[in-house]
C-alpha positions as CSV (number, residue, x, y, z in Angstrom):
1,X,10.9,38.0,19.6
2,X,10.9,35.4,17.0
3,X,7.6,33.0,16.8
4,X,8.7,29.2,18.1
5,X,7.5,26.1,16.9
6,X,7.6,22.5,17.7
7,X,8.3,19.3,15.4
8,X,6.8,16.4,15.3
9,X,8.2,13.3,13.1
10,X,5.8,10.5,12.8
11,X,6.8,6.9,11.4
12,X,3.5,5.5,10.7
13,X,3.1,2.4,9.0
14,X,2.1,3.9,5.1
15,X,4.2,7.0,5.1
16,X,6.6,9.1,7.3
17,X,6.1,12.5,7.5
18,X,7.2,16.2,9.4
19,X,4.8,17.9,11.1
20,X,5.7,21.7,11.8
21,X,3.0,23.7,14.6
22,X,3.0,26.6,16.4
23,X,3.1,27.0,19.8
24,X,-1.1,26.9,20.0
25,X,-1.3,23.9,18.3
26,X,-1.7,25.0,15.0
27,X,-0.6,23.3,11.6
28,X,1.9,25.4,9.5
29,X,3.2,22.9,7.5
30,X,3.5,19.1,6.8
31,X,5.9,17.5,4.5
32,X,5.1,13.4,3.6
33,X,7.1,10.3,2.2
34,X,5.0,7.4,1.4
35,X,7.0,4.3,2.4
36,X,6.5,0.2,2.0
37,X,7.8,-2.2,4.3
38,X,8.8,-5.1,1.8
39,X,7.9,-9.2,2.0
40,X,11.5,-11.1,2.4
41,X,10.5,-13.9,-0.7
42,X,12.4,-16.3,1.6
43,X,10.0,-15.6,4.8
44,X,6.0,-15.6,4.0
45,X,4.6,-13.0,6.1
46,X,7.5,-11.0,7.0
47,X,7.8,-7.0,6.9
48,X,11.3,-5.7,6.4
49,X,12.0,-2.2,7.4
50,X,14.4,-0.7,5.3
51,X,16.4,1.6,8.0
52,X,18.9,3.4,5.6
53,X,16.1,4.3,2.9
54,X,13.7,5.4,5.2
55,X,16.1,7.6,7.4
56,X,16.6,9.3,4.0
57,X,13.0,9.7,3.4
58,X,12.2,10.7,7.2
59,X,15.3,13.4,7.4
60,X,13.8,14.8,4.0
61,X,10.5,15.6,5.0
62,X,12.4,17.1,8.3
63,X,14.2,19.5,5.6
64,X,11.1,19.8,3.3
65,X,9.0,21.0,6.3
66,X,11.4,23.7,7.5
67,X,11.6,24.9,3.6
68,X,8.0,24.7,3.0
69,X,6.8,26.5,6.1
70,X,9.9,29.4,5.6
71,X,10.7,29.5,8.9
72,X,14.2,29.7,10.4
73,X,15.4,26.2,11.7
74,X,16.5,28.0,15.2
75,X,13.1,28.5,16.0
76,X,12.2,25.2,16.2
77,X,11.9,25.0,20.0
78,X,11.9,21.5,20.0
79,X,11.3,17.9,18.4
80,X,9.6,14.9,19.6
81,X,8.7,11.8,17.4
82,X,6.0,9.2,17.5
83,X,5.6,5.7,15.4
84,X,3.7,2.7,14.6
85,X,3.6,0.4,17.4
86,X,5.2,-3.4,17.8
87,X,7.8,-2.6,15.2
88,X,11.6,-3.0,16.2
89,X,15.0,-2.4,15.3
90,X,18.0,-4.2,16.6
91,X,21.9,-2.6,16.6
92,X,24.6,-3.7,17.6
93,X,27.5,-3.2,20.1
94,X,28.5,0.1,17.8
95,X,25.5,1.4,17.3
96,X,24.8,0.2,14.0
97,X,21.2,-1.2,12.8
98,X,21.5,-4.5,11.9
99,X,17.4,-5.9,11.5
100,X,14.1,-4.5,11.7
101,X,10.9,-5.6,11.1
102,X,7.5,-3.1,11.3
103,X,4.2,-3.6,12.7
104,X,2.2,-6.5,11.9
105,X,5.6,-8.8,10.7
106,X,4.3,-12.2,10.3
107,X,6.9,-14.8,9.9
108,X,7.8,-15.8,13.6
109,X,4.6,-18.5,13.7
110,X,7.4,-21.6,13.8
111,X,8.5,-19.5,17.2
112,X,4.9,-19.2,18.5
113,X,4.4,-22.5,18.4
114,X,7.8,-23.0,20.0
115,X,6.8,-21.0,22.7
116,X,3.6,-22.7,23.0
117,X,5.5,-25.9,23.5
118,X,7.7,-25.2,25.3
119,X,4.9,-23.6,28.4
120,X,1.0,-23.8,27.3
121,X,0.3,-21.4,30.3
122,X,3.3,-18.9,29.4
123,X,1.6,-16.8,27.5
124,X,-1.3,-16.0,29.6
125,X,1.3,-15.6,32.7
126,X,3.2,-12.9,30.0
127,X,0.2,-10.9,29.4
128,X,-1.2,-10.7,33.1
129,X,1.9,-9.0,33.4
130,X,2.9,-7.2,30.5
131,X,-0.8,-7.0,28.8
132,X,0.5,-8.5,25.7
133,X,0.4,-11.7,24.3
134,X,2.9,-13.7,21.3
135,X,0.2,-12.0,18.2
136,X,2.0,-8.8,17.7
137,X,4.7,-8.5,20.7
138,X,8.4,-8.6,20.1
139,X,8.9,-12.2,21.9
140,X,8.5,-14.4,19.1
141,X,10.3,-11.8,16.5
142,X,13.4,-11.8,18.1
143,X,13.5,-15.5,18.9
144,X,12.9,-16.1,15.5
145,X,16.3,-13.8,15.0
146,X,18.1,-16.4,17.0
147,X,16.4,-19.6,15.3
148,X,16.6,-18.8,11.7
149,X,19.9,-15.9,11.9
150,X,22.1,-16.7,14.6
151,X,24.8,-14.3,13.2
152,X,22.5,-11.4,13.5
153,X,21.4,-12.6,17.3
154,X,24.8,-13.1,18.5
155,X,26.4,-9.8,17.4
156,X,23.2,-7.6,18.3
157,X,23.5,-5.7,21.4
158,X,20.0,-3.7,22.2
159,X,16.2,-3.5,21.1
160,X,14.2,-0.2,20.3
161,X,11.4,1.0,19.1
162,X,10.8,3.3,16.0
163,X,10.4,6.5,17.3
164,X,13.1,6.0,19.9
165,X,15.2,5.1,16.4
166,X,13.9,8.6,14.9
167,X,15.5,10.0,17.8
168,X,18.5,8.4,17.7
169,X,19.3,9.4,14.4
170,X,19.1,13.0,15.1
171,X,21.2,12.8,18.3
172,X,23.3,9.5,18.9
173,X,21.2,8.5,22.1
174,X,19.2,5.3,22.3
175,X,16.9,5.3,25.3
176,X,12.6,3.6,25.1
177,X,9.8,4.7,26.3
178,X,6.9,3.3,28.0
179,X,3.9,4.0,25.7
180,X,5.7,2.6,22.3
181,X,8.2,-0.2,24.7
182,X,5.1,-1.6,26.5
183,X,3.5,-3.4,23.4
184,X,6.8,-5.5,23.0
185,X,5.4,-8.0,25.4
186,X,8.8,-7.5,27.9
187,X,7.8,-4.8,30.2
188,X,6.4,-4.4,33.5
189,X,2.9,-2.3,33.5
190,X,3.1,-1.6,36.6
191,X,6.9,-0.5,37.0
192,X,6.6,0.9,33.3
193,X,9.9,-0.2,32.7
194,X,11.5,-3.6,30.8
195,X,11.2,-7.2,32.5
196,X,14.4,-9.3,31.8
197,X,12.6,-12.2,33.1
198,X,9.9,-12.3,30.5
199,X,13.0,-12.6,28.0
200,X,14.7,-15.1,30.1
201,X,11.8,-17.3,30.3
202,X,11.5,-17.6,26.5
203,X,14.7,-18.6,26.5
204,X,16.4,-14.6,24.8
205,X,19.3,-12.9,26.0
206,X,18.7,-10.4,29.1
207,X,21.5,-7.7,28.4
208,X,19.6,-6.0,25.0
209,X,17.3,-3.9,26.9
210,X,18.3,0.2,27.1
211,X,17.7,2.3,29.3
212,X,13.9,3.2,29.6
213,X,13.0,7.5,29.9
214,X,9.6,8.8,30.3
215,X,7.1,10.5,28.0
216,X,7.5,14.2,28.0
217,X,11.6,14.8,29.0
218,X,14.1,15.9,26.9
219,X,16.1,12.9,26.2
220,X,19.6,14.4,24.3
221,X,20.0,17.6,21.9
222,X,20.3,17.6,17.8
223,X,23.9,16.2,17.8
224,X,26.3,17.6,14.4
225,X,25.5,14.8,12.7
226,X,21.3,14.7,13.1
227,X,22.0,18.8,12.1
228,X,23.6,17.7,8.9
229,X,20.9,15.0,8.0
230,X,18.2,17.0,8.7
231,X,18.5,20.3,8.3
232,X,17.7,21.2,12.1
233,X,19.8,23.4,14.6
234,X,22.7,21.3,16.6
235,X,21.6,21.6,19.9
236,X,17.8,21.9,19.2
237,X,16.3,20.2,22.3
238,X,14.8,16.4,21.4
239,X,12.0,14.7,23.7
240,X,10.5,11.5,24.6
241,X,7.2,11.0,22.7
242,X,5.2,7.6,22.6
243,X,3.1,5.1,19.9
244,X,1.1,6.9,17.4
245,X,-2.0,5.4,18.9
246,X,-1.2,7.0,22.5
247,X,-0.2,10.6,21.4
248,X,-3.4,10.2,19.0
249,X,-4.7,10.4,22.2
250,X,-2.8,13.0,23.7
251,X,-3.8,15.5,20.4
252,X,-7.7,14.8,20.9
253,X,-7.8,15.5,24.6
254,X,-8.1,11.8,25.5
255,X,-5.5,12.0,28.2
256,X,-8.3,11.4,31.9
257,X,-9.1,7.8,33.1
258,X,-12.4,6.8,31.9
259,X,-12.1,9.0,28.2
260,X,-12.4,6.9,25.5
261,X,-11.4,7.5,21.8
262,X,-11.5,5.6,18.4
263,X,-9.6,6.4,15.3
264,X,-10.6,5.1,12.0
265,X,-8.1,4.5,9.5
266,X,-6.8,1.2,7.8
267,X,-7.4,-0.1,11.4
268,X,-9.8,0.9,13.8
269,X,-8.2,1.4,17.1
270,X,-10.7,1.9,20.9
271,X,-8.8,3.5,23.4
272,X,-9.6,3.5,27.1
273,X,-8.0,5.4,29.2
274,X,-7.6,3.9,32.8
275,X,-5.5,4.8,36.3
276,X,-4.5,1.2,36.9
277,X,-2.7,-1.2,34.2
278,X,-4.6,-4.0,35.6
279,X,-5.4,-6.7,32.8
280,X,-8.1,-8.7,31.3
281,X,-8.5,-12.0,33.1
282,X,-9.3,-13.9,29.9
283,X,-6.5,-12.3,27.7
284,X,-9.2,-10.6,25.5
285,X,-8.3,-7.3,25.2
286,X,-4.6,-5.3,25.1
287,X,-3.5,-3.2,27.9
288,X,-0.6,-0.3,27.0
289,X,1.2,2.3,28.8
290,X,-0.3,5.5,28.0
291,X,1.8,8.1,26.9
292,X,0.5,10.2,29.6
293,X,2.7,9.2,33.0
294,X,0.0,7.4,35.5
295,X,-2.2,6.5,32.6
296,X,-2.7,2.8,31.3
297,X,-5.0,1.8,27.9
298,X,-7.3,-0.9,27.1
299,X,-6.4,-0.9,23.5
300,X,-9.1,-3.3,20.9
301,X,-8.6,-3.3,17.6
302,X,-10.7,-3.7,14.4
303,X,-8.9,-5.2,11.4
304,X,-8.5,-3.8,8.2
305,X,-11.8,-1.9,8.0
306,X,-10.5,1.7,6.2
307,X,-8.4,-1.5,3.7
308,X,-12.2,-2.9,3.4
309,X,-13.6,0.6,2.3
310,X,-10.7,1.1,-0.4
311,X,-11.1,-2.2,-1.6
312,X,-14.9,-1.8,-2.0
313,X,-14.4,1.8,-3.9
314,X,-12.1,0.5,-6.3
315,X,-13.7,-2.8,-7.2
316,X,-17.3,-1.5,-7.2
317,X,-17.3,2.5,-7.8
318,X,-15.7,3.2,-10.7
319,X,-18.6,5.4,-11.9
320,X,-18.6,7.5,-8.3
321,X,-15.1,7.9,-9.1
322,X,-15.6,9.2,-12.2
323,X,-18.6,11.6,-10.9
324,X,-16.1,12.8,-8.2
325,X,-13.5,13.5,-10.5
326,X,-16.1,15.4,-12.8
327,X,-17.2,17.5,-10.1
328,X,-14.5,18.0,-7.7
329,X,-15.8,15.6,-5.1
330,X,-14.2,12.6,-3.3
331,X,-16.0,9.3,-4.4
332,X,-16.5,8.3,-0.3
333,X,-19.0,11.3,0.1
334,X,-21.0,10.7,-3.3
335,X,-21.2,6.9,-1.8
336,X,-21.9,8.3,1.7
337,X,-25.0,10.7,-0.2
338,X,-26.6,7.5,-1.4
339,X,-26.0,5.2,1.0
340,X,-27.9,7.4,3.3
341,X,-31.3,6.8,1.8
342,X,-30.5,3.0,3.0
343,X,-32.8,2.3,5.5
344,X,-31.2,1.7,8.9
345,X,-29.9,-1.7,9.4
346,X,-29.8,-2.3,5.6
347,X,-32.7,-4.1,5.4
348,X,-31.1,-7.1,7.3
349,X,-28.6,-7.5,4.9
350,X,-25.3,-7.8,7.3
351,X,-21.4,-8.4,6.5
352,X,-18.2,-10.5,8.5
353,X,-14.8,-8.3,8.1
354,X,-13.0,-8.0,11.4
355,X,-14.1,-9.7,14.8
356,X,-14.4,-8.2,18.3
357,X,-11.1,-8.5,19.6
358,X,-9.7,-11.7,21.2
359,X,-6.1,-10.9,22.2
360,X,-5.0,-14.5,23.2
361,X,-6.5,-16.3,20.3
362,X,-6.5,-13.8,17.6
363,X,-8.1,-14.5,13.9
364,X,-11.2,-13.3,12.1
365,X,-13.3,-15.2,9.5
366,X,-13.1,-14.9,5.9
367,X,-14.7,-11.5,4.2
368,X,-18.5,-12.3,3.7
369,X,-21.6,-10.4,3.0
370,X,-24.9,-12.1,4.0
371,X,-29.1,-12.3,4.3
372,X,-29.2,-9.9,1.1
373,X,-32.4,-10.9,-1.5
374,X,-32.3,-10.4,-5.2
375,X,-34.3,-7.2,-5.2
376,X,-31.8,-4.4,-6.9
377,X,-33.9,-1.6,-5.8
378,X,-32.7,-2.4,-2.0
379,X,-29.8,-4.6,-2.4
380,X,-27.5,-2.4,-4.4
381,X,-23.6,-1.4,-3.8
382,X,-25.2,1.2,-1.8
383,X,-26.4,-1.5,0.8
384,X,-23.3,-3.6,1.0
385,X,-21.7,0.3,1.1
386,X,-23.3,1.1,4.4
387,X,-23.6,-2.7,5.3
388,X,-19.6,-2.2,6.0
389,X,-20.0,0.9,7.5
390,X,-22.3,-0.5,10.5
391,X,-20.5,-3.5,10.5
392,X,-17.6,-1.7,11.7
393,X,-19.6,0.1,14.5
394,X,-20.8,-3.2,15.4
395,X,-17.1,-4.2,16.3
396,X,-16.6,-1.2,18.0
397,X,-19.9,-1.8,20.3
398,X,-18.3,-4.9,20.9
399,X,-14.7,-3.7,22.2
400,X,-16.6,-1.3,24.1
401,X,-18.6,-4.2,25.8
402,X,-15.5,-6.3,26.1
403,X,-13.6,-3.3,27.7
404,X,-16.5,-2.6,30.4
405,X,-17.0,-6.3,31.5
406,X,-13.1,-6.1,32.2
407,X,-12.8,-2.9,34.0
408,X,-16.5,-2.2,34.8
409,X,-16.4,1.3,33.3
410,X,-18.3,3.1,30.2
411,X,-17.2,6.3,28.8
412,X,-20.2,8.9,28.1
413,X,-18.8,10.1,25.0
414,X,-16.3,9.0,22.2
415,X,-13.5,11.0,20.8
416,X,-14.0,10.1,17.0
417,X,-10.4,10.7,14.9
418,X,-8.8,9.8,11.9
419,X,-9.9,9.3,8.4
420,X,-13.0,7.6,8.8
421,X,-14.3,10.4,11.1
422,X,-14.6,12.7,7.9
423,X,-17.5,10.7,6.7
424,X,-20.7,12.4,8.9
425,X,-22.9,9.0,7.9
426,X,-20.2,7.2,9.4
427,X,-20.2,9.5,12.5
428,X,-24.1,9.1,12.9
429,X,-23.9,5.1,12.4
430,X,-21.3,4.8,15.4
431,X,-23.3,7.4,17.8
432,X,-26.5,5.0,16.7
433,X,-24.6,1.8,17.4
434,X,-23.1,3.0,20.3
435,X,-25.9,4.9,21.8
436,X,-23.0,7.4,23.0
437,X,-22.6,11.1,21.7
438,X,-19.7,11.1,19.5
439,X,-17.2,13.9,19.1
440,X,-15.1,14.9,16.2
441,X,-12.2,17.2,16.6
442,X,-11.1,19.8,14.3
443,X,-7.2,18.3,14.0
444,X,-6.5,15.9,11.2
445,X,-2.6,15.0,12.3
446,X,-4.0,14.0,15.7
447,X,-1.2,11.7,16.6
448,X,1.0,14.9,15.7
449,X,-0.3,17.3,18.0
450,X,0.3,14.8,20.5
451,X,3.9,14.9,19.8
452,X,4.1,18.3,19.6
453,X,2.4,19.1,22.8
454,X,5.1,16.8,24.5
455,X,7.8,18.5,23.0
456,X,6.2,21.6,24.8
457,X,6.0,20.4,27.8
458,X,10.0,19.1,27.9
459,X,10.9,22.4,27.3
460,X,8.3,23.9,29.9
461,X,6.0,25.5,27.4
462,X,3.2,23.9,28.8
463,X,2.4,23.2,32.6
464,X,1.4,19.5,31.9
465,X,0.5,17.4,29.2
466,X,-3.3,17.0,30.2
467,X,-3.7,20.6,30.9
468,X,-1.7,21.3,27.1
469,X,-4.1,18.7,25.3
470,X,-7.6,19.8,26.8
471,X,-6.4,23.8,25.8
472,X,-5.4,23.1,22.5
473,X,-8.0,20.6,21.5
474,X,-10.9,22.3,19.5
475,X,-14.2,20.6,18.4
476,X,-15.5,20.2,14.8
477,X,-18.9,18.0,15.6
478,X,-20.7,16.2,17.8
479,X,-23.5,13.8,17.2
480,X,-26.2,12.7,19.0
481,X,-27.2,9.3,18.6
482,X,-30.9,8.8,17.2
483,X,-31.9,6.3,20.1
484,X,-34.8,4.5,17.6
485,X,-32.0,3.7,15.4
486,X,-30.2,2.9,18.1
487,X,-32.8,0.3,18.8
488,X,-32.6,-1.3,15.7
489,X,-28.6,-2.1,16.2
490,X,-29.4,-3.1,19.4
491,X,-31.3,-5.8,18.1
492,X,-29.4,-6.8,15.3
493,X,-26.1,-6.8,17.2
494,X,-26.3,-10.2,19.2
495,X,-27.7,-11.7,15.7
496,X,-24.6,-10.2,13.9
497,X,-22.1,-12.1,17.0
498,X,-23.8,-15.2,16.0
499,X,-23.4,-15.1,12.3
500,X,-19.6,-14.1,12.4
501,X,-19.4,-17.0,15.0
502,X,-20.6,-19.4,12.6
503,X,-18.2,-17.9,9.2
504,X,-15.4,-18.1,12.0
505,X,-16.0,-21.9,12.5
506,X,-15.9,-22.2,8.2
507,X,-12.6,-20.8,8.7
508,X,-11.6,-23.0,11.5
509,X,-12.5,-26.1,9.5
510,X,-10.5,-24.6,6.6
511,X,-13.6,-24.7,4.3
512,X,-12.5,-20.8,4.1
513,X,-9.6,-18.6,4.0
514,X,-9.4,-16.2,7.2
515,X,-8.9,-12.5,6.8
516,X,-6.3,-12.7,9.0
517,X,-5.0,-15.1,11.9
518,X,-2.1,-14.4,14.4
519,X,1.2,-16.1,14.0
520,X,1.1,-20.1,15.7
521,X,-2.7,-20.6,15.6
């Protein structure tokens, strides 16, 4: 009998790529398209997503997978997809995409304030509900579709998702699913399903919404047309998968009430996993439908802080570079060798980059290093190396403080994922800040796995998806935190919240720029 493998397509905000594994969860073969999601010169801050181009570069790496890892296209048991979350496409009454904007689209702050106008309280009465607020949510986007094109509003007929898009290319059918349709801002927690009302009471259409299917079941099959595109089997079985930040969940074992996980990439995203989608009663902190069914996430997120490392490499490291290039090495691990002899804490030297999460009023202070003297011999690129590296632990301590006081729970460990979790200084720094052992899984397409392993379970490979994720799952590292170290953070942490308090007030007073600031504030 024939080995069988699963698919998983992932539209992530950088790239798009085709992720081929067997039926144990390993990698054969990956196949990647960088993409950009281009400014609109007429809208500042907007994110156009280029739907024809990039179903030509997404169906390409489907057929540049199946020819890379030589493998019969029948064999491919089954598909699932996975995407960036918050960004949305709108068709119309044939089917046809008409706009789409990706992730962090930032044009609609005329509608924000609108909104805001229009009912102060709204948006706190939205999120209590839907565990979203106007910063990144779907709300404001389409109501900016009807204010500044009316032509596109009136002839569009339904909302989706990206990887419910991904989907419907290969097979004609348009349904969304909980994980990815939650952070819109229009759904019901609870019910895990769409709220008309919420559209209603910002003044949108109620009639765009399609049906909503469940993580895990097989939606439709490969229609003739997807087959032709793509280069997979008409008929291959398609299922439901969920937001990249969910399944990345799913494909490190994260997938109990209580686990916890962080992936570090261009933004640093905590996950806690809990058995209730009750939400924050300040508006602090995002709550999502996990992509497991039952399952709800406190989601906090840390700005920019993989951006903040590639910035620092390529404006201060040009002779690491070179080194690395010299000796086969990646410039990150020659800076990681010498920023360990940095003593812990940095010698007080501390830096401002992203802030600890505050969902409902959601900015951060201008980029600033700080409390560094003019002695080279400690305050050296090395420092303000490491200096970003604990900073970004320190945000992390903080979402994990912010998630407790609104829940009341503490994971023991963290799941550490993505590309910062490469980095073992990094690693140790967040088990020291934390205080909490820190795990590192073997998997590098996380978020993939995930996919995969639902595309299993539709087709009844696997029993569950829990059961699927804690089998396949396998461990690269853990690190123990150094508690005296841990001591030291401890210490400088509540100093740290004060000085990014005071740069966030520069910023408020416009005497500085801020990193970034949500749409309407």
């Amino acid at each position: 009998m024939a080995e069988k493998y699963l698919m998983a397509i992932d539209a992530g905000t950088g790239s798009v790529r085709a992720v081929l594994f067997d039926t144990k969860g390993s990698q054969v073969g990956v196949v990647q398209h960088e993409w950009e999601h281009k400014e609109d010169p007429r809208w500042p801050g907007s994110m156009d997503f280029d739907w024809s181009h990039n179903w030509f570069l997404a169906s390409d790496c489907i057929k540049g997978v199946i020819k890379q890892a030589q493998i019969n296209p029948a064999d491919i048991a089954a598909v699932s997809t996975t995407s960036m979350r918050e960004g949305i496409v709108l068709y119309d009454a044939q089917g046809k995409e008409i706009w789409a904007c990706a992730n962090i689209d930032a044009r609609s702050t005329d509608e924000v304030g609108e909104l805001i106008h229009l009912n102060p309280v709204l948006e706190k009465e939205i999120y209590t509900e839907s565990g979203q607020t106007y910063a990144l949510g779907a709300l404001p986007r389409i109501l900016w579709v009807k204010n500044k094109m009316p032509e596109v509003y009136s002839k569009f007929s339904k909302v989706g998702m990206f990887n419910d898009w991904l989907i419907y290319k290969m097979t004609g059918v348009l349904e969304v699913e909980p994980s990815n349709g939650s952070t819109t801002g229009i759904f019901d927690l609870q019910k895990r399903d769409w709220d008309s009302s919420i559209a209603e009471k910002c003044g949108l259409r109620t009639d765009i919404f399609p049906p909503v299917r469940e993580c895990g079941e097989v939606i439709a099959k490969v229609n003739a047309k997807g087959a032709a595109e793509t280069g997979l089997v008409e008929g291959t079985p398609v299922v439901v998968g969920g937001g990249d930040a969910q399944l990345g969940c799913v494909g490190v074992g994260t997938v109990d009430p209580n686990q916890a996980a962080v992936f570090g990439g261009s933004f640093w995203q905590y996950e806690f996993n809990t058995s209730s989608g009750k939400t924050d009663k300040n508006c602090r902190v995002r709550v999502n439908c996990h992509a497991v069914p039952g399952v709800w996430q406190y989601e906090a997120l840390a700005f920019k802080p993989g951006l903040v490392m590639r910035w620092f490499r390529d404006a201060f490291c040009h002779l690491e570079k070179q080194e690395g290039l010299k000796e086969g090495k990646d410039a990150y691990y020659i800076m990681d060798e010498r920023a360990k002899k940095i003593p812990t804490g940095c010698y007080g030297m501390m830096c401002a980059f992203s802030d600890v999460m505050n969902f409902i009023s959601w900015k951060h202070a201008a980029p600033t290093f700080t409390n560094f003297g003019l002695e080279p011999e400690k305050f050296n690129r090395y420092t303000f190396y490491r200096a970003i590296l604990e900073n970004t632990a320190m945000v992390t301590k903080g979402h994990l403080d912010l998630v407790r006081e609104s829940t009341g729970n503490m994971p023991k460990e963290i799941v550490f994922a993505g590309g910062a979790s490469k980095s073992p200084l990094w690693c140790g720094i967040l088990a020291d800040v934390l205080g909490l052992p820190v795990k590192v899984p073997v998997v590098k397409e996380a978020t993939a796995l995930g996919a995969a392993i639902l595309a299993g379970y539709g087709i009844g490979i696997f029993d569950d998806i829990p059961s699927a994720a804690r089998s396949l799952v396998r461990w690269d590292k853990t690190y123990e935190p150094n508690m005296e170290n841990h001591a030291i953070y401890e210490k400088t942490y509540p100093v740290w919240r004060e000085v990014y308090k005071a740069q966030l007030e520069l910023s408020d007073k416009k005497m500085t720029r801020n990193m970034w600031i949500a749409p309407g504030l």
